[in-house]
TORZA-655820 format. One record per residue (C-alpha): residue in three letters; x, y, z. Coordinates in steps of 0.5 Angstrom, whole numbers, plus 500, padded with zeros to 3 digits. Layout:
<sites>
AlaXYZ/...
</sites>
This chain:
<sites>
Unk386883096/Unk390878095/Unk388870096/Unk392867102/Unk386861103/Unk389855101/Unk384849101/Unk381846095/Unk377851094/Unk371851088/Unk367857089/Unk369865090/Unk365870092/Unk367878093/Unk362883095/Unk362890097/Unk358893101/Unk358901103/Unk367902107/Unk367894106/Unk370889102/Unk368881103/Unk371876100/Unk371868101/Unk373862098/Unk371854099/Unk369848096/Unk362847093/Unk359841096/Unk360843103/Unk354844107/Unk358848113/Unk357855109/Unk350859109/Unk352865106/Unk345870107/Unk345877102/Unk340882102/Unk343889098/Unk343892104/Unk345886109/Unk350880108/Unk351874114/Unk356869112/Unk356862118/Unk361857117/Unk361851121/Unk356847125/Unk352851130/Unk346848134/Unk342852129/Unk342858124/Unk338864126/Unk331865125/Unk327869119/Unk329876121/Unk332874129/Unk339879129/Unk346876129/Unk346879137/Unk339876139/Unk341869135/Unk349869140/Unk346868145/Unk345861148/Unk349858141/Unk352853141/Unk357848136/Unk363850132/Unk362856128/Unk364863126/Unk363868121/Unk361874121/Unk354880119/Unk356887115/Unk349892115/Unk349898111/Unk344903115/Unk341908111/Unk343913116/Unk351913117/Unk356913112/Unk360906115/Unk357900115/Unk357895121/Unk361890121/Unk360885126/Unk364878128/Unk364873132/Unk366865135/Unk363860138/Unk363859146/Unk369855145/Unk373858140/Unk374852136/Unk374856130/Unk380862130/Unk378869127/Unk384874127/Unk383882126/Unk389888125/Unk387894125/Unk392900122/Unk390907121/Unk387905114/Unk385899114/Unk382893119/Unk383887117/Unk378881119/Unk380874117/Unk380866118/Unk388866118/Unk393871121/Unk397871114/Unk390874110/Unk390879115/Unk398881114/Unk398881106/Unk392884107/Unk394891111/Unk396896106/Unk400900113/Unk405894114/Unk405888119/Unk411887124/Unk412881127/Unk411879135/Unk418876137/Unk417874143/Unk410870141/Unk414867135/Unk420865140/Unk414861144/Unk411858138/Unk418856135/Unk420852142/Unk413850143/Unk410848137/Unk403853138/Unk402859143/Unk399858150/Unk401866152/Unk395870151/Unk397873144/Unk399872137/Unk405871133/Unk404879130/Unk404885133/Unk397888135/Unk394882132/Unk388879135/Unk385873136/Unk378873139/Unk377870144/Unk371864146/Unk365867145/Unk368874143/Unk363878138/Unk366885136/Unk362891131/Unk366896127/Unk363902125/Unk368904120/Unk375903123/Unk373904128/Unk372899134/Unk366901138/Unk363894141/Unk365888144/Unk362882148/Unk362875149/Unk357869149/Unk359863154/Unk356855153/Unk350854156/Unk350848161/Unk346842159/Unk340842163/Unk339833162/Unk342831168/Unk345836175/Unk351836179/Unk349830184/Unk347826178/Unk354827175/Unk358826182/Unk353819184/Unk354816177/Unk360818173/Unk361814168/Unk353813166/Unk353820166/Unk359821162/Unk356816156/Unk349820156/Unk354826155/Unk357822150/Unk351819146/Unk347826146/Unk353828142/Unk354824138/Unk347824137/Unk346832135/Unk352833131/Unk354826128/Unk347826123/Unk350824117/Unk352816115/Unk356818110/Unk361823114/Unk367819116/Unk370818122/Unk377818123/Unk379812127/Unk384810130/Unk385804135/Unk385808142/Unk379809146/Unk377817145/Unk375816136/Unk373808139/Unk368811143/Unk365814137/Unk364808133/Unk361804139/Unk356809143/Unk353812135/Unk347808132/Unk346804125/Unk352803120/Unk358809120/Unk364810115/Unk371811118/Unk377813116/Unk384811118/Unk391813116/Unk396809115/Unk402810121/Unk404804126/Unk402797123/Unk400795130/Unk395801130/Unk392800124/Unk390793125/Unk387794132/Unk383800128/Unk382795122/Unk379789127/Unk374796131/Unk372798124/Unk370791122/Unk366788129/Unk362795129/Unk361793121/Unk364800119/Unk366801112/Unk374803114/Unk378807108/Unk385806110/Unk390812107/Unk397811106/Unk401816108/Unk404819101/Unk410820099/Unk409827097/Unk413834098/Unk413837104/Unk408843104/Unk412849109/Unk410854104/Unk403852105/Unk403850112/Unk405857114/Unk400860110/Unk395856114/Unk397856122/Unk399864122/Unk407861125/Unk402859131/Unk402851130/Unk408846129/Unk408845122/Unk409838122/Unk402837124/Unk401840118/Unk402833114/Unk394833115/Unk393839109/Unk396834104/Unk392829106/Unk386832106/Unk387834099/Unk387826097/Unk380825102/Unk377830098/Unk380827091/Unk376820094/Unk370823095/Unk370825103/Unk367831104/Unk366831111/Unk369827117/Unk368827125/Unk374826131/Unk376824138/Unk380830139/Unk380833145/Unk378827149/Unk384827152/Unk383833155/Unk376833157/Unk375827160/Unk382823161/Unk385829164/Unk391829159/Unk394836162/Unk392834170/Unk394830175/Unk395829183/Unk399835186/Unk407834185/Unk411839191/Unk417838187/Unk417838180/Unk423837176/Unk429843176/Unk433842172/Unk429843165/Unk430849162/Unk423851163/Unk425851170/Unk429856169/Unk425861164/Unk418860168/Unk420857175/Unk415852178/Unk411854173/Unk416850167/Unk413845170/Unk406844166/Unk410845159/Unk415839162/Unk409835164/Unk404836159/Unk406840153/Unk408836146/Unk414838143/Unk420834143/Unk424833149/Unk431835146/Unk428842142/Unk427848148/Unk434847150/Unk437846142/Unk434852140/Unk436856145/Unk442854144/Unk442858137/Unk440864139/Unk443870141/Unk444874147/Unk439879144/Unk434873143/Unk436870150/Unk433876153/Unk426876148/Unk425868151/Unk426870157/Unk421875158/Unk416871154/Unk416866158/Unk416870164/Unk410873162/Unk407865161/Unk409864168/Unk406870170/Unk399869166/Unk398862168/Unk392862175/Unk394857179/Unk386852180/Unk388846185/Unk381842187/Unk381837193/Unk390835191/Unk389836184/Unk393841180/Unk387844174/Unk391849172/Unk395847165/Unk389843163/Unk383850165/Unk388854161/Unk387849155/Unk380848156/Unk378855156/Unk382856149/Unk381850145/Unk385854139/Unk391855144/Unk392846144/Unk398844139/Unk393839137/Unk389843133/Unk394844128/Unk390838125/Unk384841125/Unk386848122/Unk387843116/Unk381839116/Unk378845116/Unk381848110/Unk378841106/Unk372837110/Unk366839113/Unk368837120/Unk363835125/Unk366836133/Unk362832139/Unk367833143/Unk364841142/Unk357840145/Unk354843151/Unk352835154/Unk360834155/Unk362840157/Unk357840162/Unk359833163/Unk366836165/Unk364842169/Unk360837174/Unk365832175/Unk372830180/Unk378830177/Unk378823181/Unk373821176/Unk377823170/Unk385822173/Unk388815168/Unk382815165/Unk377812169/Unk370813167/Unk372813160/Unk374805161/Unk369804167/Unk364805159/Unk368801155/Unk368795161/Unk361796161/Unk359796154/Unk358789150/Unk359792143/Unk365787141/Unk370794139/Unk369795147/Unk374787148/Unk379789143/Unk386792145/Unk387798147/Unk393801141/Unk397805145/Unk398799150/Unk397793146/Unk393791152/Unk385789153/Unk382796156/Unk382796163/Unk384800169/Unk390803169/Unk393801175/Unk398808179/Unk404807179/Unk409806183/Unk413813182/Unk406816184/Unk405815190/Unk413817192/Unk413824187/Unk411828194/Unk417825198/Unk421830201/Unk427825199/Unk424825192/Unk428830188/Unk436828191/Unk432820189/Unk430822182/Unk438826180/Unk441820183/Unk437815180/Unk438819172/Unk445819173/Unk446812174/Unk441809170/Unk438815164/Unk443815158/Unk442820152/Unk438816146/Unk439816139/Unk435821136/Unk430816133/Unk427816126/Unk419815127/Unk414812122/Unk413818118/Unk420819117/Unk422826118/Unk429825118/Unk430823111/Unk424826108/Unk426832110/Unk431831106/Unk429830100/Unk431835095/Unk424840095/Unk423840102/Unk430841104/Unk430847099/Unk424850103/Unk427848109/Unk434851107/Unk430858104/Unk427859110/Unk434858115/Unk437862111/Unk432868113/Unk435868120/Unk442870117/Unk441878119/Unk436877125/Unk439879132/Unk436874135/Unk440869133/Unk447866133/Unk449866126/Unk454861126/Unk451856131/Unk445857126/Unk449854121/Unk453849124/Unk446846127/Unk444846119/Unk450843116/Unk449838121/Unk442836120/Unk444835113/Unk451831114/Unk445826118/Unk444828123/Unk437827126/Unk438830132/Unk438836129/Unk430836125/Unk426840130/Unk430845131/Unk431845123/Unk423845123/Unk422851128/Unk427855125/Unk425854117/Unk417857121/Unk420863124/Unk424864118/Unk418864113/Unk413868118/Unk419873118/Unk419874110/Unk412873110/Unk410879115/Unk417884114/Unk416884105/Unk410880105/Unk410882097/Unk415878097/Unk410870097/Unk405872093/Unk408868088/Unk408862092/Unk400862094/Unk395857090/Unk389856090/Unk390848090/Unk385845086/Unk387850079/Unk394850081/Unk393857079/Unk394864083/Unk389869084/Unk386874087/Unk381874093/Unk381872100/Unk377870105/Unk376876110/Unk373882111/Unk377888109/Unk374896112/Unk377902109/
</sites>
C-alpha cells in the first residue's frame, strides 16, 4: 500500500488481520487517536466523541446515541469464517469524511479519496461529471464523488464487510439535547442559544492550552466571550483591520493571541489534491502549509467558529424570492434552482462562465447533465416565507460545504475540538425559526447582552460596533412582480465590469512564481487530450494568465485540480514520486486505510 497521508505524521503503524490489511499514520502527541488491539480485535477512533466505548461494549452498541467529531473503524477476526469483519463508520454529522471503492479484488477504506485510488489494484476512473461540478464549484454538493463507484459515507453511516463483500449498513442520527424544549427555544431565542452555546463550549473546549482560532467577527468572537478562565487563540495574518479588531478581542478577554503571518511559501497543489480527494477548491488549502508552522510552534490543537454562519446566522437562507436572477448561467444549467449556487455558493463570480467557456461540446453536455441531476436532487424546504433548502442540504452533510476545506487541513496537523458539532446547538436549530436566525438576529441579541468588553468592540466585516442588522431596502421590493425588468435596467445603467482584484493573499502574482506556476502549468497541461475540452481556448486562457492577466487564476486553479486528479486516477503510478510523508521529507511506504483482499 503506498502512503498518500500527508500530514506531519510521526508515528506509523500496520497490521494484518485474517483478509485485512490496516495501516495508519499521524503525529505523536495527538490525544484524538485511540487505537485498541487484542490478536483477534483491533478498533481505532479518531477524533472527539462524546465518550470511548465501555470495557467490552460492541462498536454497534457504542454508535448508538454518540455524538462529537469522529471516525474509525473495528476489524474482528471470528474463529468460525475464514474473513474477518470489518466495520466503519462516522459521526452523525459526517464531519469527518471516510471514502471505500470496492473492485473485484479489493475494497479500499480510506480517510482520503486519493488512498483509495493509489491503492486499488483494478484501477480507478474518474467521475467526470462530479469533477465538472468541483472544478466550477469549488466542492461537491451532488450526492457523489470526483471517482467513479467511489463512496463517501454518509452522516452517521456504519458499514460491515465480510471479505469483499458488503453484507451490512446502517445509520446512527444525533440525539437531541434534552435541557431545554421546543417552547423554551421559540419563547427565548436568544438565551436558549447562549446555553447551547456555553454547554458546548463547555464539553468540547476543555483543554486551555487548545488555541483558538480567532478572527475579529461574531462566530470565533463568541467562543472567547462565553468560555470560562484564560483562553490561547490564534489569528492569521490577512487584512490589517481584521487582525487588529482581533488584536484588541484577544487582549480585553486576556487571551494569550499568536499572530502568523502568511509565508511566503511554494504553493502546495501537489499536496493539496492528495489531501481534498478533487472535491474542495484548493486555494482553500493555504491552511495545510500553515498548520505545518503551528505545529512547528508547538500548537497541537485548536478549536473554531466554523459553520456558525450556517447553523444560527442563516448564511445559506433567506426570505423567498419569486424571481431570481435569470441570467446567470446557473439559471440556464439547473433552472430555478441556479438560484441557490447564485445566492449563496462560494466561488468567484466570473469563474462558471469562464471555464465553461473552455470546454468542449462533449464537456458541455457532461456539465449540463451534472448540474441537472443537482437541480433535480435538491428538495425544496419552505417554512412560514422562508426558503430552507440550500442551507438543509449543507446542514444535512457538513463535509459537502466549501468551507470544510479548511478543516481537512486541520485535521491532517492538529487535533481540532468542534462545538459547533455538539447535539445542544443542533438541537438549539431544530427548535428555532428562521426568523430568529435571518441577519443574525439571536447571534447579536447575545453579544447586546453581554458585558464582556470583546461584546462592545467593532464587528471586523462592517467595521461597526455590533448591532442589528437593519433590512435592506432591495429586501422589501425583490418579490415585486415589476422587479426583474428594474433589476435588468438598473445593471445596464449602473453595473460596469471591474477589474479582476488582486486580494490580501496575492493570488495573481503568487501563482506566478516560478514553482508554482510549473504545477500549475503541469497540470493544464494533462487536459491537453481530454475531449472534454477546448484545447486551443484552454491555451489562450493559460497564455494569458501568464502575460498577467488575473482574471484569469480561478479557471487556472480549477483546471490545474482537474488536470492533476486526472493523472493521479488515469496512471496513479505516475505521482508516487510526488508523496511525502511531511516532517521526514522522505517517501514511504503505508497509508492511512483499511485494505480487504
Amino acid at each position: 500500500m503506498k502512503l498518500v497521508d500527508l500530514g506531519a505524521s510521526e508515528v506509523i503503524g500496520s497490521w494484518e488481520l485474517g483478509n485485512s490489511r490496516v495501516a495508519i499514520g499521524h503525529w505523536e502527541s495527538s490525544r484524538h487517536w485511540r487505537i485498541t488491539r487484542t490478536p483477534k480485535r483491533l478498533v481505532l477512533i479518531e477524533g472527539q466523541p462524546d465518550r470511548h466505548p465501555a470495557l467490552g461494549e460492541s462498536i454497534e452498541d457504542w454508535l448508538i446515541g454518540r455524538a462529537g467529531s469522529f471516525r474509525g473503524f473495528e476489524i474482528e477476526e471470528p474463529a468460525e469464517t475464514a474473513y474477518a469483519k470489518v466495520r466503519v463508520f462516522t459521526d452523525p454529522l459526517g464531519t469527518r469524511p471516510v471514502y471505500f471503492l470496492v473492485s473485484r479484488d479489493r475494497v479500499c477504506i480510506s480517510d482520503k479519496l486519493s488512498t483509495v485510488v493509489l491503492n486499488s489494484p483494478s484501477g480507478a476512473e474518474p467521475d467526470w461529471g462530479g469533477l465538472l461540478e468541483a472544478a466550477v464549484l469549488g466542492t461537491l454538493y451532488s450526492d457523489k464523488t470526483t471517482v467513479k463507484d467511489a463512496v463517501l459515507l454518509v452522516p452517521g453511516e456504519a458499514l460491515e464487510f465480510e471479505g469483499r463483500t458488503l453484507v451490512r449498513r446502517w445509520k446512527n442520527t444525533l440525539p437531541l439535547d434534552a435541557s431545554f424544549t421546543a417552547g423554551e427555544v421559540m419563547a427565548r431565542p436568544a438565551e436558549t442559544l447562549r446555553f447551547a452555546l456555553e454547554k458546548a463550549i463547555g464539553e468540547t473546549w476543555t483543554d486551555p492550552e487548545i488555541r483558538l482560532l480567532l478572527s475579529g467577527g461574531l462566530d470565533s468572537r463568541i467562543l472567547l466571550t462565553l468560555a470560562p478562565g484564560p483562553r490561547k487563540a490564534l489569528t492569521v495574518q490577512l487584512y490589517s483591520r481584521e487582525t487588529d479588531i482581533t488584536q484588541q478581542v484577544a487582549e480585553v478577554a486576556g487571551a494569550d493571541l499568536e499572530v502568523v503571518p502568511v509565508p511566503d511559501y511554494e504553493f502546495p497543489l501537489r499536496w493539496a489534491y492528495l489531501v481534498t480527494g478533487a472535491s474542495h477548491d484548493p486555494k482553500f488549502l493555504t491552511h495545510l502549509g500553515l498548520v505545518q508552522n503551528w505545529r512547528k510552534q508547538g500548537i497541537s490543537g485548536i478549536t473554531h467558529g466554523y459553520f456558525h454562519n450556517t447553523l444560527y446566522r442563516s448564511w445559506a437562507a433567506g426570505p423567498v424570492r419569486r424571481y431570481p436572477n435569470q441570467s446567470s448561467p446557473f439559471f440556464e444549467w439547473m433552472g430555478r434552482n441556479g438560484y441557490y449556487l447564485d445566492r449563496y455558493g462560494c466561488r468567484p463570480a466570473n469563474l462558471p462562465r469562464q471555464f465553461y467557456e473552455l470546454l468542449s461540446e462533449e464537456g458541455k453536455i457532461v456539465l449540463h447533465r451534472q448540474f441537472r441531476e443537482l437541480s433535480d436532487s435538491l428538495i425544496s424546504v419552505i417554512v412560514d416565507g422562508y426558503d430552507l433548502t440550500f442551507e438543509r442540504r449543507l446542514m444535512g452533510f457538513v463535509a459537502r460545504q466549501i468551507y470544510f476545506a479548511g478543516m481537512l487541513a486541520w485535521y491532517e496537523g492538529v487535533d481540532v475540538v468542534s462545538p459547533v458539532f455538539q447535539p445542544s446547538l443542533w438541537t438549539w436549530y431544530t427548535f428555532s425559526h428562521p426568523r430568529d436566525r435571518e441577519r443574525d438576529w439571536a447571534i447579536r441579541e447575545i453579544f447586546l447582552s453581554l458585558e464582556h468588553p470583546a461584546a462592545k468592540l467593532p464587528d471586523s466585516n462592517t467595521g461597526r460596533p455590533i448591532a442589528h442588522l437593519k433590512i435592506d431596502w432591495r429586501d422589501r421590493i425583490r418579490n415585486q412582480f415589476w422587479y426583474p425588468t428594474f433589476r435588468a435596467i438598473y445593471q445596464s445603467l449602473f453595473h460596469q465590469p471591474q477589474p479582476y482584484p488582486e486580494s490580501a493573499m496575492r493570488w495573481g502574482s503568487r501563482f506566478r512564481e516560478l514553482g508554482t506556476l510549473a504545477a500549475l502549468e503541469d497540470g493544464v497541461s494533462v487536459l491537453r487530450d481530454n475531449p472534454l475540452f477546448d484545447r486551443s481556448r484552454v491555451q489562450v486562457a493559460l497564455d494569458a494568465y501568464r502575460g498577467g492577466d488575473n482574471q484569469f487564476v480561478d479557471a487556472i486553479c480549477a483546471l490545474a485540480k482537474f488536470g492533476q486528479w486526472q493523472r493521479l486516477v488515469t496512471r496513479p503510478e505516475s505521482q508516487t514520486e510526488h508523496v511525502l510523508l511531511m516532517g521526514t521529507g522522505q517517501a514511504k511506504e503505508g497509508t492511512r486505510g483499511v485494505s480487504i483482499n
